[in-house]
N, C-alpha and C positions, 0 to 999 in steps of 0.2 A: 829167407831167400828160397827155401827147398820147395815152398809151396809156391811162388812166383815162375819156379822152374818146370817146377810139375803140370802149371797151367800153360807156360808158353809150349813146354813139348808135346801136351794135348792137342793145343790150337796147331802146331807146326803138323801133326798126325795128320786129324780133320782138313787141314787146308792142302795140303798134298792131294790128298785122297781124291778130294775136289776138283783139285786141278788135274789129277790121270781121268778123275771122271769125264771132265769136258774133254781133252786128250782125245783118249778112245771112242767118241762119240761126232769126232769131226776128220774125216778119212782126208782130206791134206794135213791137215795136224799128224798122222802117222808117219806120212811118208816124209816128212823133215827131217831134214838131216842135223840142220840147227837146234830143234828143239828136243831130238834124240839126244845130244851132245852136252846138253846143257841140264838134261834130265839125268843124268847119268853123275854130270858132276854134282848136282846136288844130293843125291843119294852116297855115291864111293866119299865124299866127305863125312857125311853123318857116321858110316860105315868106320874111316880112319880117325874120326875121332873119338869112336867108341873103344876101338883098339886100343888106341896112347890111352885114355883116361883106365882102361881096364890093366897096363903094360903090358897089353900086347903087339909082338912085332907083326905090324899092318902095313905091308906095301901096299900105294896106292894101284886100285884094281882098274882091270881093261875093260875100255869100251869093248871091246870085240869080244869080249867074255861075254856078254847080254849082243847075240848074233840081231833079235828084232826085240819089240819092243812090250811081248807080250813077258820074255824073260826079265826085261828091265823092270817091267811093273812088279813082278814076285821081288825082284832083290827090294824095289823099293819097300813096299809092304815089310818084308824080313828086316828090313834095316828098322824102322818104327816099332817092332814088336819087343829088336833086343834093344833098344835104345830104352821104352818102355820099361824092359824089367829089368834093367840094371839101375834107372830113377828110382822102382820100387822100392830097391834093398837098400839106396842112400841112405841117411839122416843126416842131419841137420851142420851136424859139428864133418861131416867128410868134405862140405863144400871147401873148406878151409886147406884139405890135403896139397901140398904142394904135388904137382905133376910135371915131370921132367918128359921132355919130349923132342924132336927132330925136326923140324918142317921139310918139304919137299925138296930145299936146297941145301939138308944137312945140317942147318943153324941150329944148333939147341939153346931150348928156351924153358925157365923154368916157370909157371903159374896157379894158382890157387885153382883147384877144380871147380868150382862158381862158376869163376870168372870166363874159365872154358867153356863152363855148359851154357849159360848167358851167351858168348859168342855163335852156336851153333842155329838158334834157331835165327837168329838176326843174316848170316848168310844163307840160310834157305830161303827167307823172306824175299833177301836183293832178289838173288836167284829164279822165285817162282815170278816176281814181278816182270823180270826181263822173258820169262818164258809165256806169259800173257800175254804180254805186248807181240810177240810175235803170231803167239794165237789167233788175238784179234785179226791182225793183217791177216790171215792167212782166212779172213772167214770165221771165226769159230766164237758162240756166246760165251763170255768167260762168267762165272759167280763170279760175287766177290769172296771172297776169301779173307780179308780184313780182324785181325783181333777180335775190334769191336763188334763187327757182324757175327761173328762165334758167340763171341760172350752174352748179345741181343735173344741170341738163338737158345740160350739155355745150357751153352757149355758142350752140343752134342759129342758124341762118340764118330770117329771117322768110320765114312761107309764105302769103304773099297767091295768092289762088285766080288 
């Protein structure tokens, strides 16, 4: 599973990237408030779930901490980097670690660490689709970003500007 993992967190890397690329390259896409909003949530998760899997106490972080959206793009980037090299030092037999953790309303929950890092990139997915969809309307060419289109591509490296 560690290498299933290792390629979806690739492809979630690459396909971020992508999508800040179209972002920044369509000036109503910035000035949204919706897709600021929703940009932000999928970063501060990737961000608190790197915390809980790490045990660290990670309140969830403020939109108003990233004032525009040239700060939001650095945290995203920074969220992919340590996400990356804390993948690096897994193996194989840590997916199994149970992970005891909190959610947003207090609930604690305990799960195999797999099973959480499996969940992570499947909510950025929902997430970046709903934030296309908004793109579009708004004017803007989206790639596609699709698994399969990654993997057609060679597997690239994400190219944050």
């Amino acid at each position: 599973m560690l290498e299933l993992l290792k390629d979806l967190y690739a492809h979630q890397a690459w396909a971020d990237a992508a999508h800040w690329k179209a972002l920044r390259a369509h000036g109503p896409a910035l000035a949204d408030a919706d897709l600021k909003g929703r940009l932000f949530h999928i970063h501060a998760v990737q961000q608190v779930w790197l915390g809980r899997w790490q045990g660290l106490p990670m309140p969830f972080p403020k939109v108003e901490d990233y004032p525009d959206l040239e700060d939001l793009y650095h945290f995203a980037k920074a969220c992919h980097v340590a996400l990356r090299t804390y993948l690096e030092r897994l193996g194989e037999g840590d997916l199994a670690m149970p992970i005891t953790y909190r959610n947003l309303a207090g609930e604690a929950f305990t799960q195999p660490l797999g099973d959480l890092m499996l969940h992570l990139p499947m909510h950025s997915q929902y997430h970046r689709g709903q934030s296309a969809t908004r793109m579009v309307a708004l004017g803007a060419h989206m790639p596609s970003t699709d698994l399969v289109t990654w993997q057609r591509a060679g597997r690239p490296v994400p190219l944050w500007a």
